[in-house]
C-alpha positions as CSV (number, residue, x, y, z in Angstrom):
1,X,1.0,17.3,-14.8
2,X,-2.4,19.4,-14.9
3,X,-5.2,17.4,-13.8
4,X,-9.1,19.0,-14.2
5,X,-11.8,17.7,-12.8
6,X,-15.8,17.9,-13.3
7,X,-17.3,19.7,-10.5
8,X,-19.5,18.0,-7.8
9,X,-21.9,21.0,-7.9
10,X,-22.7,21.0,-11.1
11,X,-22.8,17.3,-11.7
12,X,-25.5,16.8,-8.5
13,X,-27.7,19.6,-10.6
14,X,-27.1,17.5,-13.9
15,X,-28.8,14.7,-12.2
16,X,-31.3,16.5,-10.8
17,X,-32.4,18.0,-14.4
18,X,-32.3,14.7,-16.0
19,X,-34.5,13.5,-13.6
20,X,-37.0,16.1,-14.1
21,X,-36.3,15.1,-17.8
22,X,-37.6,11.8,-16.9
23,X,-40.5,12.6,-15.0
24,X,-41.6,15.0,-17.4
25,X,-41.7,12.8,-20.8
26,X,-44.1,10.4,-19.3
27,X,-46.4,13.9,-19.4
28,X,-45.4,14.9,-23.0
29,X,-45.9,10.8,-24.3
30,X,-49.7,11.1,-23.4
31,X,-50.0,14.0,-25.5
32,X,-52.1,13.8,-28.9
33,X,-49.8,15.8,-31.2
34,X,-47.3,13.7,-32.4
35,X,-44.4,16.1,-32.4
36,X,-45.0,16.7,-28.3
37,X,-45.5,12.8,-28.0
38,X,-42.3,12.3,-30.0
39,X,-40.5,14.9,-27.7
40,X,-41.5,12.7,-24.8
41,X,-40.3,9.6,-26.4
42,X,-36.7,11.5,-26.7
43,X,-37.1,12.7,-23.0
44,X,-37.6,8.9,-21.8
45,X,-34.8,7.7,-23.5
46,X,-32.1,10.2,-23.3
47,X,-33.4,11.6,-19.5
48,X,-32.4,7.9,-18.3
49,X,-29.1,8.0,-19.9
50,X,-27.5,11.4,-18.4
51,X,-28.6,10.1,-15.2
52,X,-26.8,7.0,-15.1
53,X,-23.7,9.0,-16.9
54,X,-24.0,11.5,-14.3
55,X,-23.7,8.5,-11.3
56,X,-20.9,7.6,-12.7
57,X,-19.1,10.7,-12.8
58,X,-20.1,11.3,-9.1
59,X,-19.5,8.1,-7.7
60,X,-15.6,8.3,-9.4
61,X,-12.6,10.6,-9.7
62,X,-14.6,13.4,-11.7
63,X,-11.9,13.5,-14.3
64,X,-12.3,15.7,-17.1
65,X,-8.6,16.4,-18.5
66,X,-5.3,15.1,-17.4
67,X,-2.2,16.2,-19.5
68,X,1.6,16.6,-19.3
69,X,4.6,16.8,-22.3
70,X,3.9,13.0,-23.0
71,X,0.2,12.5,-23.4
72,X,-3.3,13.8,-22.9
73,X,-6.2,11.6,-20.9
74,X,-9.6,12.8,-21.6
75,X,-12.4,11.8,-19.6
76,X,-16.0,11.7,-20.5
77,X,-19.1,10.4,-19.3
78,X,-19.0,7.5,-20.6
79,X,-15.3,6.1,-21.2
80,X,-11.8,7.8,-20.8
81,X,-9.2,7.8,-23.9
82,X,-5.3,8.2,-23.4
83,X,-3.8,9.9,-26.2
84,X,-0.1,10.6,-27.2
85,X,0.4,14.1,-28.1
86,X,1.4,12.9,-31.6
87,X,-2.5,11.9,-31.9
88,X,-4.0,14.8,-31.0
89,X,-4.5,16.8,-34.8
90,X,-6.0,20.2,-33.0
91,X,-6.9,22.4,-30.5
92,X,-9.1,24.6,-30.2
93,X,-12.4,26.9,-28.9
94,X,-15.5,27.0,-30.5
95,X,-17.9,29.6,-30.0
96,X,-21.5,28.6,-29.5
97,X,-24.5,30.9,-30.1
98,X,-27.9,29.9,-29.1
99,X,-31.0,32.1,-31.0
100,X,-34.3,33.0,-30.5
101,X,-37.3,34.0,-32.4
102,X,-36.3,32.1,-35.9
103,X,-32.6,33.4,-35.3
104,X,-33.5,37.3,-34.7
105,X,-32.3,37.2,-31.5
106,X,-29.5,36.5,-29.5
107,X,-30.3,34.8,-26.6
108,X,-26.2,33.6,-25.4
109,X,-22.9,32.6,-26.3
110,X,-21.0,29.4,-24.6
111,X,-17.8,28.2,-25.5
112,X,-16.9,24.4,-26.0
113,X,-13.0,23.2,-25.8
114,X,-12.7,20.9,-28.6
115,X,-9.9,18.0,-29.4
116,X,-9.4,16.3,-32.4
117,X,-7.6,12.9,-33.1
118,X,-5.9,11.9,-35.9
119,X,-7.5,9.9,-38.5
120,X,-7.9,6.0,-36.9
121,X,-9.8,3.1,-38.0
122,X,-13.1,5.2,-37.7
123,X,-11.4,8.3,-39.0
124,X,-11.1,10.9,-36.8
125,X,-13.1,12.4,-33.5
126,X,-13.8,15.6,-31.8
127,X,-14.5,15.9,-27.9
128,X,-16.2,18.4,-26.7
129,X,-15.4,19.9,-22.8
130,X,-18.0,22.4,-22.0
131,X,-17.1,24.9,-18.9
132,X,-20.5,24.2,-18.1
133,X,-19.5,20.7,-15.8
134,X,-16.0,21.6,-14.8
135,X,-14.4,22.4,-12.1
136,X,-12.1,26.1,-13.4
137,X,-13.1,29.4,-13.7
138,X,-13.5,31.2,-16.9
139,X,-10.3,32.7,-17.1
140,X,-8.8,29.3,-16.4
141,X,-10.9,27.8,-19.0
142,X,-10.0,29.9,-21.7
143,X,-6.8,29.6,-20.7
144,X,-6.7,25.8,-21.5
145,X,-6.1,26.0,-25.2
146,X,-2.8,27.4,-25.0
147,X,-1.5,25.4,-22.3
148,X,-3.0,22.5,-23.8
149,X,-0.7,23.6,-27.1
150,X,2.8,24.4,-25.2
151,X,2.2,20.8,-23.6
152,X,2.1,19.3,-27.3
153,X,5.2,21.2,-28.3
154,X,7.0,20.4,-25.3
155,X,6.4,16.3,-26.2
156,X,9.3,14.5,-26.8
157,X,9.4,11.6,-29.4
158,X,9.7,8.2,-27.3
159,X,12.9,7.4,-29.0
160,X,14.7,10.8,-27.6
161,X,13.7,10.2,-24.4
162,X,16.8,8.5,-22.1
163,X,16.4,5.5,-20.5
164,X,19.1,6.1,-17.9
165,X,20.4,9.1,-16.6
166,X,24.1,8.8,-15.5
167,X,24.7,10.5,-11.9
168,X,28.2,12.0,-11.6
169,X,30.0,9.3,-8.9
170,X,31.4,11.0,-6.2
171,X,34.9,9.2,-5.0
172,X,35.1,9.3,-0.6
173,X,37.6,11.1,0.4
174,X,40.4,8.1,0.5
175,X,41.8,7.6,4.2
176,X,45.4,7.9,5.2
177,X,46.9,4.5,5.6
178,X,47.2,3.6,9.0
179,X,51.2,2.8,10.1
180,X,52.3,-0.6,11.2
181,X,52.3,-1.1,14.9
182,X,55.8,-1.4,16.0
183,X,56.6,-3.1,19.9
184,X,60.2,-1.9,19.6
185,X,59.3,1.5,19.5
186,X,56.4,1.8,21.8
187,X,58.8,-0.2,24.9
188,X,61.6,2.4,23.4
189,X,59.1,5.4,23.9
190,X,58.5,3.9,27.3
191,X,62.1,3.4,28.3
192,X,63.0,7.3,27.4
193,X,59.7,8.5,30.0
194,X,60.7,6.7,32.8
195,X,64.4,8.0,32.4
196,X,62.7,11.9,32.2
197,X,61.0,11.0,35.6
198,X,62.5,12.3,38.8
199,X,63.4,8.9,40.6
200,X,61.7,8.6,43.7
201,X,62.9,8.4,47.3
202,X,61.7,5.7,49.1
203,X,59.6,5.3,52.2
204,X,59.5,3.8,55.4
205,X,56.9,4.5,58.0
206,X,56.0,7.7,56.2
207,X,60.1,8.6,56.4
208,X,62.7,8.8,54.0
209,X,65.6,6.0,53.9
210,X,69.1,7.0,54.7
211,X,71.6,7.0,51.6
212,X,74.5,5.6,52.1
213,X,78.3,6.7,50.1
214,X,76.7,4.6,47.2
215,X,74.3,7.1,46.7
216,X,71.6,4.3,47.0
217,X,69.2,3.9,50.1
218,X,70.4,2.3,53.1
219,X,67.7,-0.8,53.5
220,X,67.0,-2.2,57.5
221,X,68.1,-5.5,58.1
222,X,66.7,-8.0,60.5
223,X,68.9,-10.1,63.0
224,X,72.2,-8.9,64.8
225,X,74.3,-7.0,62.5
226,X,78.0,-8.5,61.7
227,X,81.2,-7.3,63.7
């Protein structure tokens, strides 16, 4: 998603000028010619307005344009419109010339980004982005018609566009079963150890019992031993 946003700068010198604006028209309105007094009339009225618009810009996001492959969010001074791309009839740069001296003269060239809807209920409207309030250089700005075109092409009707995208399931690995625990074996296991084991000679007072013919140790008695 490209997102492009009025800048701050250039807004807080808006407000300024429509001030001025303001200020000014109450000079032009005590004029005598009526052209000059009708000039101040459009001052008082209009100077008011970019003001306030400008406010509200400030005081907010400062969103100009916001666009992706699905849809295209234009922001004005006034209002912001969300538009499918399947809305959107054209886009384009103009190229505006300003003249002096009756049109001899050339006095600059300024170029307007302009969007047009399809035909609606009121038929259809142009906005007009000037690089004058925003936020990009001019390389970027000029740029913005053909990204603003490869994002239309790249929209996708809403029908084509999956709900649900199946994840491949990975299966855990799937443990060994565990054997049965078996006693008979286990005391078996036991039995065959203690037969491997060297039988020990047994003690007494830290010496070694006689053995007797038997082979087994010869064990003291107590008491007088039998004739």
């Amino acid at each position: 998603m490209r997102i492009i946003r009025y800048s701050t700068a250039k807004l807080a010198m808006g407000l300024g000028a429509s001030i001025l604006m303001t200020m000014f028209s109450f000079v032009l309105l005590q004029s005598d010619r009526g052209k000059v007094a009708f000039a101040g009339f459009v001052f008082v009225v209009v100077g008011p307005l970019l003001a306030l618009g400008t406010i509200k810009l400030l005081v907010g996001d400062r969103l100009a344009l916001r666009f992706d492959n699905r849809s295209i969010e234009i922001g004005t001074m006034w209002r912001r419109r969300l538009f499918s791309w399947p809305e959107i009839a054209s886009i384009g740069m103009n190229e505006v010339s300003s003249y002096a001296l009756y049109g001899l003269v050339k006095t600059g060239t300024s170029h307007s980004l302009t969007i047009k809807t399809q035909g609606g209920l009121f038929g259809a409207k142009s906005y007009n982005i000037s690089k004058a309030f925003l936020d990009i250089g001019k390389a970027e700005y000029v740029a913005l018609p053909d990204q603003l075109a490869r994002a239309k092409e790249g929209a996708m009707p809403e029908a084509n566009i999956p709900r649900h995208v199946p994840h491949p399931i990975v299966m855990p690995d799937t443990p060994m079963p565990e054997k049965a625990f078996d006693a008979d074996a286990v005391f078996a296991r036991y039995i065959e150890k203690q037969r491997e084991q060297p039988e020990a000679t047994p003690m007494l007072n830290g010496a070694p019992l006689p053995v007797v013919a038997s082979g087994r140790p010869q064990r003291a008695g107590f008491g007088r031993k039998g004739l």
